[in-house]
Rosetta silent file (secondary structure, phi, psi, omega in degrees, C-alpha in Angstrom):
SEQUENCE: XXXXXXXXXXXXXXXXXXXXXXXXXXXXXXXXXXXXXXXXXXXXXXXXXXXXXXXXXXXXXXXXXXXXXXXXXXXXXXXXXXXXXXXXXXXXXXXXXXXXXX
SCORE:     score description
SCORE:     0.000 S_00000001
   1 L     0.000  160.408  178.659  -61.946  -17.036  -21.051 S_00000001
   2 L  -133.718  160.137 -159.829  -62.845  -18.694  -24.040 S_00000001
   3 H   -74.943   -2.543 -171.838  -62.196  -17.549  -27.693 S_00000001
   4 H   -79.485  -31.213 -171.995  -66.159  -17.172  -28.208 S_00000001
   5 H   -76.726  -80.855 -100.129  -65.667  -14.280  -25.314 S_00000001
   6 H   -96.972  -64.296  173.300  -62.351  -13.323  -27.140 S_00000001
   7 H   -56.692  -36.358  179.599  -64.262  -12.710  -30.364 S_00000001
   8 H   -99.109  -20.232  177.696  -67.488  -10.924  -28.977 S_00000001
   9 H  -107.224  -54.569  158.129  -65.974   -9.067  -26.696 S_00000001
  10 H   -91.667  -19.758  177.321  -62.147   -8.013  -26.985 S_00000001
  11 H   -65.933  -58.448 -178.525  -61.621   -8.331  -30.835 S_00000001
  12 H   -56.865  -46.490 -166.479  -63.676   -5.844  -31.975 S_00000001
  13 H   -63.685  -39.702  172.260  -62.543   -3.319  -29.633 S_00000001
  14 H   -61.857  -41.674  163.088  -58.449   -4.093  -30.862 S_00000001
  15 H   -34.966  -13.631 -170.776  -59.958   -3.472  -34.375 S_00000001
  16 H  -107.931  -27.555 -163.035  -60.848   -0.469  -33.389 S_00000001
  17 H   -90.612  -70.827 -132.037  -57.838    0.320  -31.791 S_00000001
  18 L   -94.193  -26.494  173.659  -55.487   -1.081  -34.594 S_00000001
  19 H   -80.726  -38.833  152.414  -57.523    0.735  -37.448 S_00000001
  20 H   -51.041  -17.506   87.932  -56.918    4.086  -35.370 S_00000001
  21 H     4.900  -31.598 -164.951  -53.369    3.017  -35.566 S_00000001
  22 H   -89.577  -74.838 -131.636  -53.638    2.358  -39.605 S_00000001
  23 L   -87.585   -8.986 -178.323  -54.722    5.573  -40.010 S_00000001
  24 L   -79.463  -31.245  164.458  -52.007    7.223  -37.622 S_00000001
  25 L    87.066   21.950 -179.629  -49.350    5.360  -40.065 S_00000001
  26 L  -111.805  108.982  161.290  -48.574    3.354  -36.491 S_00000001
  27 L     2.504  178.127  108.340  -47.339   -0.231  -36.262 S_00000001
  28 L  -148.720  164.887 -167.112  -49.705   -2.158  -33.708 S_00000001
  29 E  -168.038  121.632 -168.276  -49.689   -5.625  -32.644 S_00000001
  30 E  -132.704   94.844 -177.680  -52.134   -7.053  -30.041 S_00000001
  31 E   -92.090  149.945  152.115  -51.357  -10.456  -28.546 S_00000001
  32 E  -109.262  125.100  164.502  -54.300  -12.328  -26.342 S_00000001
  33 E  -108.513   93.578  168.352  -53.946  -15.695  -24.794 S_00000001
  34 E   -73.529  -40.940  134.581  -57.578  -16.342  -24.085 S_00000001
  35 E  -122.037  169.438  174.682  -56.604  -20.334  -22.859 S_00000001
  36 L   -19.606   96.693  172.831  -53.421  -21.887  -22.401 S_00000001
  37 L    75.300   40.794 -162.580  -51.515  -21.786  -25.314 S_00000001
  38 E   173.885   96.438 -135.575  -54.128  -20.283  -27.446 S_00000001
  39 E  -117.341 -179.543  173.055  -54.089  -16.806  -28.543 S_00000001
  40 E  -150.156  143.225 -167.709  -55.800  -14.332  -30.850 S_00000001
  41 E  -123.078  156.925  178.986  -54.002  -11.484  -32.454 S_00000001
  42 E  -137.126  158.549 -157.170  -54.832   -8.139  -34.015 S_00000001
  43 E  -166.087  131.810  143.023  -51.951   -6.544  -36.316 S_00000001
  44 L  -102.242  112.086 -175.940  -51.252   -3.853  -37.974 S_00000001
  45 L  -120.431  149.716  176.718  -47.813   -3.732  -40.284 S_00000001
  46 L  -140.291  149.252 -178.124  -46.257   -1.058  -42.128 S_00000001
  47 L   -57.603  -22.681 -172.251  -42.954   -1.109  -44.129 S_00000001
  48 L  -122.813   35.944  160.974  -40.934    0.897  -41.898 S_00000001
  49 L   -74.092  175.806 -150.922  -41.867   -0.204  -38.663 S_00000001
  50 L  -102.310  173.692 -159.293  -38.747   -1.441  -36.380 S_00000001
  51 H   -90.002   -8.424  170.716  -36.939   -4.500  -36.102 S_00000001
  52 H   -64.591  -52.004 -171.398  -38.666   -4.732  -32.537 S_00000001
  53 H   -58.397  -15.746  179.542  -42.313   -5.164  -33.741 S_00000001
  54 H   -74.248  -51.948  152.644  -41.078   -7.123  -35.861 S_00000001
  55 H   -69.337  -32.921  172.858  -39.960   -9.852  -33.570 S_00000001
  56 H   -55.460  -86.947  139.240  -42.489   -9.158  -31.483 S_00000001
  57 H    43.758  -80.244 -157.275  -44.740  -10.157  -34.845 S_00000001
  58 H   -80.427   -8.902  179.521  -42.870  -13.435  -35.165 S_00000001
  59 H   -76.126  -39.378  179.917  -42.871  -14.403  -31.747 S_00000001
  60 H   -71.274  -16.385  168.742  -46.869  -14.386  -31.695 S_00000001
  61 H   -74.390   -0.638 -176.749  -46.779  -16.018  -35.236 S_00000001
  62 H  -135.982   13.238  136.491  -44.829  -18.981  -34.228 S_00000001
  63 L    95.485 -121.403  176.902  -45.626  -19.142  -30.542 S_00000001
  64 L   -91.318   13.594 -168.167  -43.152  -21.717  -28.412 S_00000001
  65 L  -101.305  113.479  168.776  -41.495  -23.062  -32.089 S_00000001
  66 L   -91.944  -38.947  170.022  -37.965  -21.126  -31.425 S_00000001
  67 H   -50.684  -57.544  171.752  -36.491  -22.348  -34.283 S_00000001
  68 H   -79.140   -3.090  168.204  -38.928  -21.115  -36.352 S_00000001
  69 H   -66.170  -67.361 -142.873  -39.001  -17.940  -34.569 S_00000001
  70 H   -69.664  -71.421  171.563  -35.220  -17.755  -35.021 S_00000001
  71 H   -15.867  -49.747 -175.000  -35.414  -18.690  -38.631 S_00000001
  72 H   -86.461  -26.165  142.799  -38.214  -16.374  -39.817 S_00000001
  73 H   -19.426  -92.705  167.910  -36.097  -14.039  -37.767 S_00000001
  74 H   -53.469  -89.500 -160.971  -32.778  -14.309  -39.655 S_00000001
  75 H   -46.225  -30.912  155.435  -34.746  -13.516  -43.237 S_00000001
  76 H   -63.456  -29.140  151.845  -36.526  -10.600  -42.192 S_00000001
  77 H   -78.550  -10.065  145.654  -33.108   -9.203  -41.512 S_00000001
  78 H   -33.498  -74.561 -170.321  -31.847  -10.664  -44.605 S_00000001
  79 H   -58.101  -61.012  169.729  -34.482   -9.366  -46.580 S_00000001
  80 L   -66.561    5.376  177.522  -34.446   -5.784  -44.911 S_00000001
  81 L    89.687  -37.807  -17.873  -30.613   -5.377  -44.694 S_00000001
  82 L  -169.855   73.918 -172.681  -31.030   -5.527  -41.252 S_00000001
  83 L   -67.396  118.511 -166.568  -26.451   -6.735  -39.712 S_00000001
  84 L  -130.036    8.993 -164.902  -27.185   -9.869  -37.695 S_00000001
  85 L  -103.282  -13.924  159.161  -23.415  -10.913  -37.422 S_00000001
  86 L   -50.831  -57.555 -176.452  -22.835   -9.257  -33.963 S_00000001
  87 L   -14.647   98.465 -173.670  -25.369  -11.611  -32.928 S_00000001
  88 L   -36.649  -60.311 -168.062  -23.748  -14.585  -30.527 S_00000001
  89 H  -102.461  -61.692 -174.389  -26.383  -17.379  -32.171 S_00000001
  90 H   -45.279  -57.112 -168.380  -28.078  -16.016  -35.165 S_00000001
  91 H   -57.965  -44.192 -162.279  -25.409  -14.197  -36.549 S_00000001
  92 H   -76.444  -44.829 -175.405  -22.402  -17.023  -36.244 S_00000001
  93 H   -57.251  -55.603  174.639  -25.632  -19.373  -37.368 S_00000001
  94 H   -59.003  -33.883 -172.977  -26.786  -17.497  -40.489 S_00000001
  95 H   -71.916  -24.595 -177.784  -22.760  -16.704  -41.370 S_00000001
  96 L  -106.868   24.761 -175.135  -22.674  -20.360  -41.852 S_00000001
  97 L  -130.776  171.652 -159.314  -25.538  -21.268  -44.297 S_00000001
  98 L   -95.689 -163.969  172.876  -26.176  -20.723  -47.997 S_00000001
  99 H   -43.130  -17.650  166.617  -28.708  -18.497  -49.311 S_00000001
 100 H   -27.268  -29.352 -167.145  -31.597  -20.302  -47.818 S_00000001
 101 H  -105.846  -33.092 -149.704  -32.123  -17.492  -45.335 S_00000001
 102 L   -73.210    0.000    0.000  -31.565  -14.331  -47.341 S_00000001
């Protein structure tokens, strides 16, 4: 597939889907990988959606960059209160850095 297909053909319909979703007060998140390593996304966010969609979220924003997954990760649970110190690697990671993350 190619993103020209991806645009005329599957986008509008997740727009359609993700604005029924909007109006439903429901999360949604729509990943595509149309070629290799080259996706298109449709998104809905709301404040009190869960800490799953929420990774799901950052994994299609930062793709195969884990670090920056992990990173972007650690602040949204900062930022949202969100006890990350069970955690084997974030939590022991984040316990050891200054405010940079919160």
């Amino acid at each position: 597939m190619s993103e020209a297909l991806y645009d005329e053909r599957v986008a509008p319909l997740l727009a359609e889907v993700s604005k029924i979703c909007a109006e439903l007060g429901m999360p949604f998140l729509a990943l595509v990988e149309y070629e290799k390593d080259k996706r298109g996304e449709t998104r809905v966010i709301l404040p009190d959606e869960g800490l799953a969609m929420a990774m799901a979220r950052g994994v299609a924003k930062f793709g195969v960059d884990i670090d920056s997954y992990l990173l972007g990760l650690i602040r949204h649970c900062n930022k949202n209160g969100i006890d990350i110190s069970p955690s084997m690697f974030i939590g022991k990671y984040a316990a050891t850095q200054s405010k940079e993350f919160a």
